[in-house]
TIVO-2410 file (N, C-alpha, C; in nm, 3 decimals):
# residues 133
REC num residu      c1      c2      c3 atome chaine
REC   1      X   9.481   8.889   9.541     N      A
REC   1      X   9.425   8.973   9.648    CA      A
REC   1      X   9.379   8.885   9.764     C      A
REC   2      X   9.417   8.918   9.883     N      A
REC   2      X   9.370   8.844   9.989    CA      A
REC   2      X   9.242   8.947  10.052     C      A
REC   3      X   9.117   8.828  10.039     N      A
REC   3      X   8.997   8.909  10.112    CA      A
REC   3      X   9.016   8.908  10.235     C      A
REC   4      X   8.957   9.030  10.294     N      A
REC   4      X   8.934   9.034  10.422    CA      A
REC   4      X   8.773   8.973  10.480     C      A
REC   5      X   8.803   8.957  10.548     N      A
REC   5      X   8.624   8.882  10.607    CA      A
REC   5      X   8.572   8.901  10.779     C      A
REC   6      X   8.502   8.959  10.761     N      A
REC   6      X   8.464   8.928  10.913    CA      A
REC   6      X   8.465   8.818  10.946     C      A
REC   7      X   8.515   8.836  11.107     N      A
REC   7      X   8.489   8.717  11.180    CA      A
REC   7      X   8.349   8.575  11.166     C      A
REC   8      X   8.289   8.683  11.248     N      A
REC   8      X   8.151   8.651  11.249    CA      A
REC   8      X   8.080   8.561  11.095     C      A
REC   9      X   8.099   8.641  10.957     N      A
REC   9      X   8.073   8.589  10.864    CA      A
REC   9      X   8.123   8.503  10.798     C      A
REC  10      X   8.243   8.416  10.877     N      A
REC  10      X   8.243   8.259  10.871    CA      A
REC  10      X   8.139   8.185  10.892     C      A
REC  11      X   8.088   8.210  10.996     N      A
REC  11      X   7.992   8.138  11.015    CA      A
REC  11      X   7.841   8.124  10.894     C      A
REC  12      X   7.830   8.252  10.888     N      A
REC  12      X   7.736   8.297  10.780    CA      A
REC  12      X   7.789   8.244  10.652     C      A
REC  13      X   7.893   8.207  10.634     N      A
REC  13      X   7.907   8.164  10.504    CA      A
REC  13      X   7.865   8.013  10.451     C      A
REC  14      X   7.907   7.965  10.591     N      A
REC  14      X   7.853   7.793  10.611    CA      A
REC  14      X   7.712   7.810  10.632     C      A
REC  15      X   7.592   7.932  10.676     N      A
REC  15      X   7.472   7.866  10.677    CA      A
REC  15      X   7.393   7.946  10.573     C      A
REC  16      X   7.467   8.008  10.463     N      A
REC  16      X   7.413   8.086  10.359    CA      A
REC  16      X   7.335   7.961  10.263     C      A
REC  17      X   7.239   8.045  10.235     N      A
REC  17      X   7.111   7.944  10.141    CA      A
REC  17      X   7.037   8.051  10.029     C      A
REC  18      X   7.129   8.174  10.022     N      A
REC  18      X   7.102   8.267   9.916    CA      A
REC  18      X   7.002   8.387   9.950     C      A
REC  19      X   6.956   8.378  10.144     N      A
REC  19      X   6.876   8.496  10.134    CA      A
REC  19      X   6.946   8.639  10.125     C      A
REC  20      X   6.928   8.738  10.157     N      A
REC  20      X   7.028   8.868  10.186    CA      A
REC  20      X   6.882   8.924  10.155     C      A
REC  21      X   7.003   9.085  10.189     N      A
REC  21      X   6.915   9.211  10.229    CA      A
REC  21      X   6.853   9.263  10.077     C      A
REC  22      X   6.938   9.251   9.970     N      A
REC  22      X   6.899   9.312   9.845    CA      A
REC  22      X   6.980   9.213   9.714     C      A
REC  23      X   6.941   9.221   9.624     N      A
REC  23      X   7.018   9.130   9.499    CA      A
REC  23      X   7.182   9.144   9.483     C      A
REC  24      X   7.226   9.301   9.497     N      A
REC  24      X   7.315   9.276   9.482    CA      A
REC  24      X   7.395   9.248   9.637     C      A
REC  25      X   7.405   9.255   9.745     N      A
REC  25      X   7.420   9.186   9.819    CA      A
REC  25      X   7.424   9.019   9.806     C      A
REC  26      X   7.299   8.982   9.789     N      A
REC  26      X   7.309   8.831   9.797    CA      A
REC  26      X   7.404   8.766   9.658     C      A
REC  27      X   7.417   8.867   9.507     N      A
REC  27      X   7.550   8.774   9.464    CA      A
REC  27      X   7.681   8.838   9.462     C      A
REC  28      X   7.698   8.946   9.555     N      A
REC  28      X   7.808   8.966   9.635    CA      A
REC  28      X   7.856   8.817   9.711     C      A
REC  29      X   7.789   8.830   9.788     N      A
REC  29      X   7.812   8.736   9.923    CA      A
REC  29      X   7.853   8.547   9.821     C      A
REC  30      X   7.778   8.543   9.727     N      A
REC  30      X   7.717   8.424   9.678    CA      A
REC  30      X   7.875   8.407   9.610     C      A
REC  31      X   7.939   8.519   9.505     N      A
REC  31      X   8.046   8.555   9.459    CA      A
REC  31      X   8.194   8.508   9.540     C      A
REC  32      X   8.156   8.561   9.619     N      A
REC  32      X   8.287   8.577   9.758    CA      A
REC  32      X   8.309   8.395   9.773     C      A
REC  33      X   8.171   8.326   9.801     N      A
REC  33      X   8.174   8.209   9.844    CA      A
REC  33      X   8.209   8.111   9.733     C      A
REC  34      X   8.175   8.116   9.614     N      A
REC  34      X   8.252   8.055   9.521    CA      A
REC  34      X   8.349   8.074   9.517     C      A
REC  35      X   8.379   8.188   9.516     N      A
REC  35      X   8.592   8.224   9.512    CA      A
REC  35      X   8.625   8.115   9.640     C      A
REC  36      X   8.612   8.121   9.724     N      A
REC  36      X   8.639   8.050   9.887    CA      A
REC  36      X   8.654   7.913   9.852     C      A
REC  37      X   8.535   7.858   9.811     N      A
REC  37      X   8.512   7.695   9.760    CA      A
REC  37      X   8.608   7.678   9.638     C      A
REC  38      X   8.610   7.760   9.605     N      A
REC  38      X   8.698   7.711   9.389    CA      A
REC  38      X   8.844   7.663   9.465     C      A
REC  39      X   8.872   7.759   9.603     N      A
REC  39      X   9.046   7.776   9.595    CA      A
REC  39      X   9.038   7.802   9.738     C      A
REC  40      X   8.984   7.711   9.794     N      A
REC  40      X   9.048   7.662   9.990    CA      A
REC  40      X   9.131   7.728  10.020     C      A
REC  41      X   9.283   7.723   9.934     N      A
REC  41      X   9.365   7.781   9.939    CA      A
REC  41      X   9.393   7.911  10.006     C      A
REC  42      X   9.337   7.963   9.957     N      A
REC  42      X   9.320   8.096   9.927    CA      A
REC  42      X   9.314   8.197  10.075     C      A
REC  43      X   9.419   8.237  10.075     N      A
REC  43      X   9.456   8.344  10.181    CA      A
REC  43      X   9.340   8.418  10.219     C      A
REC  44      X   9.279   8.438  10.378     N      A
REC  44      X   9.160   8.501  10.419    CA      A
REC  44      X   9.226   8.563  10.520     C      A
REC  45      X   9.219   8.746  10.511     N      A
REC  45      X   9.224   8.794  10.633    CA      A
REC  45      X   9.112   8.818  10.756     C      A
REC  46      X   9.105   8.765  10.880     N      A
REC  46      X   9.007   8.800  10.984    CA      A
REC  46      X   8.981   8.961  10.985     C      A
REC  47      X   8.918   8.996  10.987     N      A
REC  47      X   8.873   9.118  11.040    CA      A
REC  47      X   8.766   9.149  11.150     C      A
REC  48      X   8.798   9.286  11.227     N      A
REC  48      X   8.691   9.295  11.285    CA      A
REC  48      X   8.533   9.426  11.277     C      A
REC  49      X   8.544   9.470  11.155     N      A
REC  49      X   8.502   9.581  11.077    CA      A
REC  49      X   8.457   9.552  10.941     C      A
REC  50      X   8.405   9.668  10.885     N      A
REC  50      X   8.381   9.611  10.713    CA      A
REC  50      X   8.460   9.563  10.649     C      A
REC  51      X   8.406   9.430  10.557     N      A
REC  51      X   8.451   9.335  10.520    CA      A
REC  51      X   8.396   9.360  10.311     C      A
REC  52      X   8.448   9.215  10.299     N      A
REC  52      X   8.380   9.197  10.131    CA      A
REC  52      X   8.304   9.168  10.113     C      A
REC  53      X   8.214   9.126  10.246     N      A
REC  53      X   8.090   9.100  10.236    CA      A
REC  53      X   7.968   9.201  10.223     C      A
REC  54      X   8.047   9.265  10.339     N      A
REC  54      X   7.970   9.418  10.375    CA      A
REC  54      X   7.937   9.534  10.281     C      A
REC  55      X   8.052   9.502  10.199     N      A
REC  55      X   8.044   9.633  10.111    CA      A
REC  55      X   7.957   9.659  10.003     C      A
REC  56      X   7.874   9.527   9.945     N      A
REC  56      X   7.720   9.539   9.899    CA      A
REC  56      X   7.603   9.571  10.001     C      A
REC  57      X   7.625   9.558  10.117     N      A
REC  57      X   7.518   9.554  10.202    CA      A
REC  57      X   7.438   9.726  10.203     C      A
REC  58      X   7.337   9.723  10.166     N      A
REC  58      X   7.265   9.872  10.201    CA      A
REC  58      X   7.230   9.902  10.348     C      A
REC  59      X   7.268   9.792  10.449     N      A
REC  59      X   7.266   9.873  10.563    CA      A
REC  59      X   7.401   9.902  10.655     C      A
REC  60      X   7.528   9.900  10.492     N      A
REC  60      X   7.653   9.897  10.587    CA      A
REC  60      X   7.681  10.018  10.661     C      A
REC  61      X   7.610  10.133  10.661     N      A
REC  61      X   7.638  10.248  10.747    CA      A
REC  61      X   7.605  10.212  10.877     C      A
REC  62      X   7.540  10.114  10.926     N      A
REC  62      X   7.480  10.132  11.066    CA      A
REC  62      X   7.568  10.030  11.134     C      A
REC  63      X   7.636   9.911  11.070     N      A
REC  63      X   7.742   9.821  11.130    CA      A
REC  63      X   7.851   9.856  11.119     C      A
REC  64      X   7.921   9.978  11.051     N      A
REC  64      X   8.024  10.058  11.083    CA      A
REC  64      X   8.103  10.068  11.201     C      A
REC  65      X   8.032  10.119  11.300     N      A
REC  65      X   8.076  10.103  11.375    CA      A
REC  65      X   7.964  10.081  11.564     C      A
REC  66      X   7.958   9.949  11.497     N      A
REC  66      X   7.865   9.869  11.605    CA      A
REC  66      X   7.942   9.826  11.629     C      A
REC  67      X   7.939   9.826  11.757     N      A
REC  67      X   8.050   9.727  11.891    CA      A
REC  67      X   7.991   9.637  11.925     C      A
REC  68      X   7.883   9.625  11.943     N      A
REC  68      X   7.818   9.469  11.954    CA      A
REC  68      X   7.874   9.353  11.812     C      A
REC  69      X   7.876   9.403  11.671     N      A
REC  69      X   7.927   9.346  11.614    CA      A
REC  69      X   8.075   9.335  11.562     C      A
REC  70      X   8.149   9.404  11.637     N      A
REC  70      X   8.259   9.418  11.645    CA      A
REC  70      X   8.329   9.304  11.763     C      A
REC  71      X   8.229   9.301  11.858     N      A
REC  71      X   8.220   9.233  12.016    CA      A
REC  71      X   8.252   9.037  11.949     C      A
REC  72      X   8.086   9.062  11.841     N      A
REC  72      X   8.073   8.925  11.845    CA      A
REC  72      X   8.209   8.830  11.788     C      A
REC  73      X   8.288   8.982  11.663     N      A
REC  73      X   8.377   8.900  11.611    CA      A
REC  73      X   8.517   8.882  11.667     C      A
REC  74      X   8.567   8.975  11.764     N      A
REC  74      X   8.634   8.920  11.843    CA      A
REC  74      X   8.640   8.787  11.951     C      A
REC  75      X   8.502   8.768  12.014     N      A
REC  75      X   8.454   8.635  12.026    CA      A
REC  75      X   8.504   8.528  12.022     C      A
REC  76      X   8.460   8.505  11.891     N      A
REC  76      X   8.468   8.418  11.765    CA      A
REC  76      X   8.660   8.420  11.745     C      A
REC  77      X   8.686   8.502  11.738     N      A
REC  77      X   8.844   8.504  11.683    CA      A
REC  77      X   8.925   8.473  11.802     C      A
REC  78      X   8.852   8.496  11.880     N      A
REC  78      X   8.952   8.452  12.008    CA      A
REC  78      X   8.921   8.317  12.062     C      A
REC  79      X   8.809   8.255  12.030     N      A
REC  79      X   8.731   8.101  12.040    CA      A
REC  79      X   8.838   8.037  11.999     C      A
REC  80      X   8.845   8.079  11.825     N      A
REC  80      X   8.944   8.045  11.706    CA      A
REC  80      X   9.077   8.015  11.750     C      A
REC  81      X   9.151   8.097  11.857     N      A
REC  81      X   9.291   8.066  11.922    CA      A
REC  81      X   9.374   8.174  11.795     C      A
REC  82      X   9.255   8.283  11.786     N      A
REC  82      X   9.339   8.364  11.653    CA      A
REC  82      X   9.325   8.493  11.722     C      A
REC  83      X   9.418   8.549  11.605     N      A
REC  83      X   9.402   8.732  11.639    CA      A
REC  83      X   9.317   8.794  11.514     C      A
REC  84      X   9.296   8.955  11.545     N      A
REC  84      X   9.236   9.027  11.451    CA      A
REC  84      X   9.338   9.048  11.345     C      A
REC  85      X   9.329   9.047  11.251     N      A
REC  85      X   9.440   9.058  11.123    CA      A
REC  85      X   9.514   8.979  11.073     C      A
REC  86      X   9.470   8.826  11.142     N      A
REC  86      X   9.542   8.721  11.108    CA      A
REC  86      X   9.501   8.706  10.993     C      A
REC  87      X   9.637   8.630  10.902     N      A
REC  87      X   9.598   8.556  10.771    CA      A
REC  87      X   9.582   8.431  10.791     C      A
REC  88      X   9.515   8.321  10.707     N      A
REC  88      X   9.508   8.184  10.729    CA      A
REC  88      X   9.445   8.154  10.598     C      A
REC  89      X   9.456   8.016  10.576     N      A
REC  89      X   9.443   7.953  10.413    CA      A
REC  89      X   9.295   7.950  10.454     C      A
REC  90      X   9.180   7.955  10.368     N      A
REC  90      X   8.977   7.952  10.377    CA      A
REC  90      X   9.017   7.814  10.459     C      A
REC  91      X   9.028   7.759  10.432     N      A
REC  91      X   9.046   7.554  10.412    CA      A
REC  91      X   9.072   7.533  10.597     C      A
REC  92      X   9.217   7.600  10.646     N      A
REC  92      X   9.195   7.602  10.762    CA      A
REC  92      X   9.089   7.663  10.835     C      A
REC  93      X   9.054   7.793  10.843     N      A
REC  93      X   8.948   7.885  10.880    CA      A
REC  93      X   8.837   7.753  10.890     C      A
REC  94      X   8.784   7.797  10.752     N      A
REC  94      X   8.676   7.671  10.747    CA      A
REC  94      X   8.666   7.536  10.839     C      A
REC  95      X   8.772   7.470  10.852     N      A
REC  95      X   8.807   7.337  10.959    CA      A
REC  95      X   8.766   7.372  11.082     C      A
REC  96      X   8.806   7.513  11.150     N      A
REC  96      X   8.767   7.567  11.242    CA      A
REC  96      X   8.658   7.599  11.298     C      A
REC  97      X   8.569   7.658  11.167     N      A
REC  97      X   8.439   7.666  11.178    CA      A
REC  97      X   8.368   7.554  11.205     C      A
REC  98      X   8.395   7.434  11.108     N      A
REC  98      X   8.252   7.342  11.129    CA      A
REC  98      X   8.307   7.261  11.215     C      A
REC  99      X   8.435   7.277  11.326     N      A
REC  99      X   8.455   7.208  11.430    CA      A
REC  99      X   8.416   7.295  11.596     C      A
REC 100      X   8.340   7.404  11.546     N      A
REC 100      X   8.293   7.496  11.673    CA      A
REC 100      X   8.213   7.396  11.750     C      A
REC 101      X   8.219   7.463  11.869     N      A
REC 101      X   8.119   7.414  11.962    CA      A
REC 101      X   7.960   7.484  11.978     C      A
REC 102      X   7.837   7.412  11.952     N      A
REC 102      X   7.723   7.447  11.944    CA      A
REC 102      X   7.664   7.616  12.054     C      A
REC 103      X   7.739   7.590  12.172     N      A
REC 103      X   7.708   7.667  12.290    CA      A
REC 103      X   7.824   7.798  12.256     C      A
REC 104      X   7.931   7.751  12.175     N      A
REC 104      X   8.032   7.903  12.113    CA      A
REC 104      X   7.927   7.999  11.999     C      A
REC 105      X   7.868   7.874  11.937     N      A
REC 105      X   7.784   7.914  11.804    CA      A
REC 105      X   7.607   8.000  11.860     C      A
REC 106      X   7.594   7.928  11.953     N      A
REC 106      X   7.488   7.986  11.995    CA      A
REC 106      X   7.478   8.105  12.066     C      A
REC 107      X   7.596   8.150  12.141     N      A
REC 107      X   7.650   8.312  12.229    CA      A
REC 107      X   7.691   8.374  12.071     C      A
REC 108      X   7.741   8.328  11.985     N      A
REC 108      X   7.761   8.453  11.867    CA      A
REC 108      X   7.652   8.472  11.786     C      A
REC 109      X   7.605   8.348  11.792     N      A
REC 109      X   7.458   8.415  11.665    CA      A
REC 109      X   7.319   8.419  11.717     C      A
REC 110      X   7.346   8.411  11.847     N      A
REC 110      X   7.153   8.340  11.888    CA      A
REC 110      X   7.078   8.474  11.848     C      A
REC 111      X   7.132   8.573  11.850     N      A
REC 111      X   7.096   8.724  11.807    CA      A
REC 111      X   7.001   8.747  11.691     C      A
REC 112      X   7.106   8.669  11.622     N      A
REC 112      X   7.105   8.691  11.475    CA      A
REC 112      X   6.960   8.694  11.401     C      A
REC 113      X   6.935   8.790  11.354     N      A
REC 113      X   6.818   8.813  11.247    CA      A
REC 113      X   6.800   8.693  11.135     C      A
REC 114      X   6.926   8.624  11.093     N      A
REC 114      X   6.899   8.545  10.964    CA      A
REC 114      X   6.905   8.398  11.067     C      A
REC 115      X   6.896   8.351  11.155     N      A
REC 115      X   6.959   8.215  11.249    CA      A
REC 115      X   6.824   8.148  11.201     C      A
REC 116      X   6.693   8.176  11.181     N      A
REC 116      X   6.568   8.063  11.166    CA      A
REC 116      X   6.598   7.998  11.036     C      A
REC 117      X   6.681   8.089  10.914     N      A
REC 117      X   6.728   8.061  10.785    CA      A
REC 117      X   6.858   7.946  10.803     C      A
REC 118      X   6.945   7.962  10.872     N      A
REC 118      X   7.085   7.908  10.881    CA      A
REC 118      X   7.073   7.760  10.879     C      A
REC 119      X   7.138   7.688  10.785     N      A
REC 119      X   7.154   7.566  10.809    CA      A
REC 119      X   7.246   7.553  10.858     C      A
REC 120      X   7.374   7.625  10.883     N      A
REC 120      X   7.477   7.594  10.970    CA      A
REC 120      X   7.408   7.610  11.118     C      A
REC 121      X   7.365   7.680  11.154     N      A
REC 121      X   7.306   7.638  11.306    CA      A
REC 121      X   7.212   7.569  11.322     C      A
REC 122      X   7.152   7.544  11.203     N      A
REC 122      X   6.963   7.396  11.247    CA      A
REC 122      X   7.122   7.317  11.256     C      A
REC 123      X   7.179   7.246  11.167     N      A
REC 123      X   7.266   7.126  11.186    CA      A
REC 123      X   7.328   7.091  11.282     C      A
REC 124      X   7.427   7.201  11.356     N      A
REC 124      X   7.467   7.226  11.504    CA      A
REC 124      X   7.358   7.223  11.615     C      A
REC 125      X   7.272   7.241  11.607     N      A
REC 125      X   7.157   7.261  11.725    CA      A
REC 125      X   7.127   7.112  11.735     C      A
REC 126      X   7.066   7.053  11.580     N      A
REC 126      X   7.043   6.914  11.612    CA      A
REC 126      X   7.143   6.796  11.660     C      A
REC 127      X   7.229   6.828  11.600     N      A
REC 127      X   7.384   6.760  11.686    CA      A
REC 127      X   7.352   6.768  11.793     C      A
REC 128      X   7.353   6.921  11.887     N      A
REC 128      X   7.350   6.898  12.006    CA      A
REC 128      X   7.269   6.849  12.096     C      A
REC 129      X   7.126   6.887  12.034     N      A
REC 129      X   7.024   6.843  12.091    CA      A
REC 129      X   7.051   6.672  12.086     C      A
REC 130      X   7.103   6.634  12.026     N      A
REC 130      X   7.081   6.483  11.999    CA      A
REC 130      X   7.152   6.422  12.113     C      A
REC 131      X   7.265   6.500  12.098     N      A
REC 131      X   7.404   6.448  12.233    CA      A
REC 131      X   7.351   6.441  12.369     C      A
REC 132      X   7.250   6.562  12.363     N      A
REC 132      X   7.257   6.594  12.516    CA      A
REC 132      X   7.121   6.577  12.562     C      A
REC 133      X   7.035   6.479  12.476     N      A
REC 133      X   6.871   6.479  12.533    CA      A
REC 133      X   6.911   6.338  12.651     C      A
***
């Protein structure tokens, strides 16, 4: 089976540290990411809508159909030099991700409710901050 994944929750996957909205959510999400890590390999479709992440989430009725988060993951997918529905191996995806640019990362997530949690963005921030003091 090839998962589908939001855009956006690439990113979230690199700065996941096990919080989430409810238990089964967080070993949803926790689940998904071992499959990802076991097998790089492993065929990931982009999406820009509910995902495999989403579908534990108890507040997936209200990101249904949010265009702001629909917005962010087109973004992101178009940053990427990708389309919506593209397939690609995790392994590439992933390469992509932790080669973003801090100021791409910061217009998609500065929003974000979980970003004080994210170690994928403290790590990127301090990079940048470091480059550019």
């Amino acid at each position: 089976m090839t998962p589908k994944i939001r855009a956006h929750h690439l990113l979230c996957i690199e700065g996941f540290q096990g919080y989430g909205y409810d238990k089964k959510f967080t070993e949803n999400l926790k689940d998904i990411i071992k499959t990802l890590k076991e097998d790089p390999n492993i065929q990931v479709t982009l999406v820009n809508e509910v995902d495999e992440i989403c579908r534990m989430c108890p507040n997936k009725s209200k990101c249904e159909g949010d265009e702001n988060l629909k917005a962010k993951d087109e973004r992101l997918i178009k940053h990427l030099n990708l389309n919506v529905k593209e397939t690609k191996q995790y392994h590439e995806l992933h390469s992509l991700i932790e080669n973003i640019d801090f100021k791409i990362l910061e217009e998609i997530c500065g929003n974000c409710q979980w970003i004080k949690k994210c170690k994928f963005y403290t790590k990127k921030r301090i990079l940048y901050n470091r480059i550019h003091q």
